[in-house]
C-alpha positions, 0 to 999 in steps of 0.5 A: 552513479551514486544513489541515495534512497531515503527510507528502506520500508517495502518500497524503497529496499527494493527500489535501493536493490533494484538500483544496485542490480543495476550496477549503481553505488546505492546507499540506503538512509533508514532512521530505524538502526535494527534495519540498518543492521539487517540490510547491511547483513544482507538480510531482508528486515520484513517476509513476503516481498518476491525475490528481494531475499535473493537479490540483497543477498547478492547485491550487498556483499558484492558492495552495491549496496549499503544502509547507514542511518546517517545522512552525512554519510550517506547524502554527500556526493550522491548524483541522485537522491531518491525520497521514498518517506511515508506521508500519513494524513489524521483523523481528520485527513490533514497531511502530516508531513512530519517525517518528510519535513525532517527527511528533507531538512536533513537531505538539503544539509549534506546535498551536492550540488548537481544532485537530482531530487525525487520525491516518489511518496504520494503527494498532495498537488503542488507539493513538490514545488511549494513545499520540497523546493522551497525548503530543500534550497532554504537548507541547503543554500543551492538554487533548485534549476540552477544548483541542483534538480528536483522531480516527482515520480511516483511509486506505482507498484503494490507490495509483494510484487515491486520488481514486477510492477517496476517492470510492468509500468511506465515510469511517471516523471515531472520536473520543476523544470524541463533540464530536471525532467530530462535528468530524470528520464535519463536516472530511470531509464538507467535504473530500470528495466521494462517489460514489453507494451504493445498495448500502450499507446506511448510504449512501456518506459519513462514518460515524461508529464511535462510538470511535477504537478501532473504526476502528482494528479496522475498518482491520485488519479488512479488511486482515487479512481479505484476507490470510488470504483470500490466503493460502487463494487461495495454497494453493489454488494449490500444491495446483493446481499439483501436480494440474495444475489451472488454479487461476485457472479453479477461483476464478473458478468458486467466485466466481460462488456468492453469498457464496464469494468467494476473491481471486485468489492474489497480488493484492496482496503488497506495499507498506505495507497487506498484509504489514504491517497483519496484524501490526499485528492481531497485536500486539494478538491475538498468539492469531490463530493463522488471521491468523498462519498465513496471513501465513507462508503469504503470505509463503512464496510467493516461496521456494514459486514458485522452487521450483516453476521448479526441479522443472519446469526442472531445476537452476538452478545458472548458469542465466541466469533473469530476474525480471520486476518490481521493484515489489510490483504493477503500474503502481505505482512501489514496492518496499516488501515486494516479493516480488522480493526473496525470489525474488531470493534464493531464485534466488541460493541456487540459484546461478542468474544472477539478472537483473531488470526492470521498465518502471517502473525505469532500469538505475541504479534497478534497480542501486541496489536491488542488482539486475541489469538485464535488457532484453527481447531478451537471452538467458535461460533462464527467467522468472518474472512476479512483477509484473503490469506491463500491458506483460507481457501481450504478452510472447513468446518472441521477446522472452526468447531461448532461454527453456525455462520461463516462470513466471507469477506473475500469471496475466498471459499464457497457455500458447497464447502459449508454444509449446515453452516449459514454462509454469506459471501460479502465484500469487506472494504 
């Protein structure tokens, strides 16, 4: 069949090269034409997702797989319309559906009729039906149900390791209707492969949740779930660090009782899933008073482990301290919603000499984030890991000259590592 993917960031290549492996006509729409250029190379636009190299370099040539930034190009004829747009919320943690709105306007001008629609951004509740639906058939002058399909299933897969969750997961779909619903499955379960569950109940595969509102709930669910479990894993983590306590000692303990698992403390902090889905909750129960508070907490962490390097350290004003990784989590080329920049900024407020690294950056990337570059070997009087780069585990003294207080944000070294060094091991969320 014909497939459209509609963004080709981190989530939707993949999917779009999964769906070609899969022997499908895919066609990828991008606004960005540099990326456009690569994927029509057969070259992946951004590092650190497995396999993906392999597999465009593959389907690409064998014509699977093509990218154009023009949606008359790309939209007309395609049996099924997959809309992989990132939904950002402000400061003010409002929805701002800019590009979607635009995304949809523009697949609704050239949409075929019998085409199915899905939505696999994180939506809040009702949007599907309120928003898309109404808005696809006012451009399109098709009738959703009668002249065309529209679902939601929801992405459910972390960046680095797409093909495996793909595999790993089942695949939520809801319909606007039960004979878009049933498209749906059938799309999937010819576009996807699944690993073996005996462990889940229902088997591993398409499930169907009988509404686009209930898949839209069980994105948010989840997401929302580990935040506030995060956040309680973060303010375990004060509490230990004031007693002395070794927090990560005291989790893996409570873990091993059945039913009591607690995340470790900042194990996901970034990107577009943790600090933006709960909000998204949150717009459509503003009453969530648990979900709100654990995401202040989460988001607290940065300006909290600052001045937990200050109490041990002593006053930072023109101390040389470097934050070690850019990037929201390791091995992940990514900044959005890093908690580098608010300990950057705490660090500034200090009047400390604030310098950054990260394997994964240049010394002109890093600039252009507005960041100054550190390269291990300088002189520095104190770190903090706020990204648990692989290359961090091995990280001494020799390698940070001078250093007086080590802060580990990811629990990525040890004190024994550390002789005459003050080391303190925190979660940074």
């Amino acid at each position: 069949m014909k497939i459209a993917v509609v963004a080709l960031g981190k989530i939707g290549l993949p999917l779009a090269v999964q769906f070609a492996s899969k022997g499908h006509e895919v066609v990828g729409i991008d606004v960005n034409p540099a990326t456009v250029d690569l994927v029509n190379a057969g070259t992946t636009p951004f590092p650190g997702e497995a396999n993906l190299a392999e597999q465009l370099a593959e389907v690409v040539p064998a014509g699977r797989l093509r990218a154009t930034t023009d949606y008359a190009d790309g939209i007309p004829g395609a049996q099924v319309v997959v809309v992989v747009v990132p939904l950002f919320v402000d400061e003010n943690a409002v929805p701002d559906f800019g590009w979607m709105d635009d995304a949809t306007r523009s697949i609704a001008a050239h949409l075929s009729p019998g085409a199915l629609v899905a939505y696999e951004t994180t939506l809040p509740v009702g949007t599907t039906r309120t928003r898309w639906k109404p808005m696809l058939e006012r451009h399109s002058s098709l009738t959703e149900g009668v002249d065309f399909h529209v679902v939601f299933s929801p992405e459910r897969v972390l960046t680095g390791r797409v093909f495996a969750d793909l595999r790993k997961y089942p695949k939520l779909v809801g319909g606007l209707s039960d004979a878009g619903a049933a498209r749906a499955v059938e799309f999937y379960e010819a576009a996807l492969d699944f690993d073996e569950r005996p462990d889940l109940a229902r088997g591993n595969g398409v499930w169907n949740l009988g509404s686009a509102e209930a898949a839209e709930m069980a994105k948010l669910a989840e997401t929302t779930y580990r935040d506030v479990n995060i956040g309680l894993a973060n303010q375990f983590a004060q509490y230990a660090a004031t007693a002395g306590i070794d927090i990560y000692q005291v989790i893996e303990a409570s873990n091993s009782q059945p039913y009591s698992h607690i995340h470790q403390p900042g194990i996901a902090v970034g990107g577009h899933c943790i600090p933006v889905y709960p909000r998204l909750y949150l717009w459509n129960d503003p009453a969530a008073t648990i979900v709100r508070a654990a995401r202040e907490a989460n988001a607290g962490m940065p300006a909290y482990t600052i001045g937990l390097l200050e109490g041990v350290h002593g006053d930072l004003q023109g101390q040389r301290v470097v934050v070690l990784g850019a990037t929201y989590r390791g091995g992940v080329k990514e900044t959005a919603f890093s908690g580098v920049f608010p300990a950057v900024e705490a660090l500034c407020a200090r009047g400390a000499h604030v310098l950054v690294h990260d394997p994964l950056y240049t010394d002109d990337e890093l600039a252009r984030l507005g960041f100054s570059p550190y390269h291990l070997g300088e002189s520095v009087d104190a770190a903090v890991v706020q990204a648990d780069h692989a290359d961090y585990r091995t990280l001494r003294p020799a390698d940070l000259p001078g250093i007086r207080t080590f802060i580990d944000g990811r629990r990525v070294s040890s004190a024994d590592r550390w002789p005459d060094v003050t080391y303190r091991v925190i979660g940074i969320a």
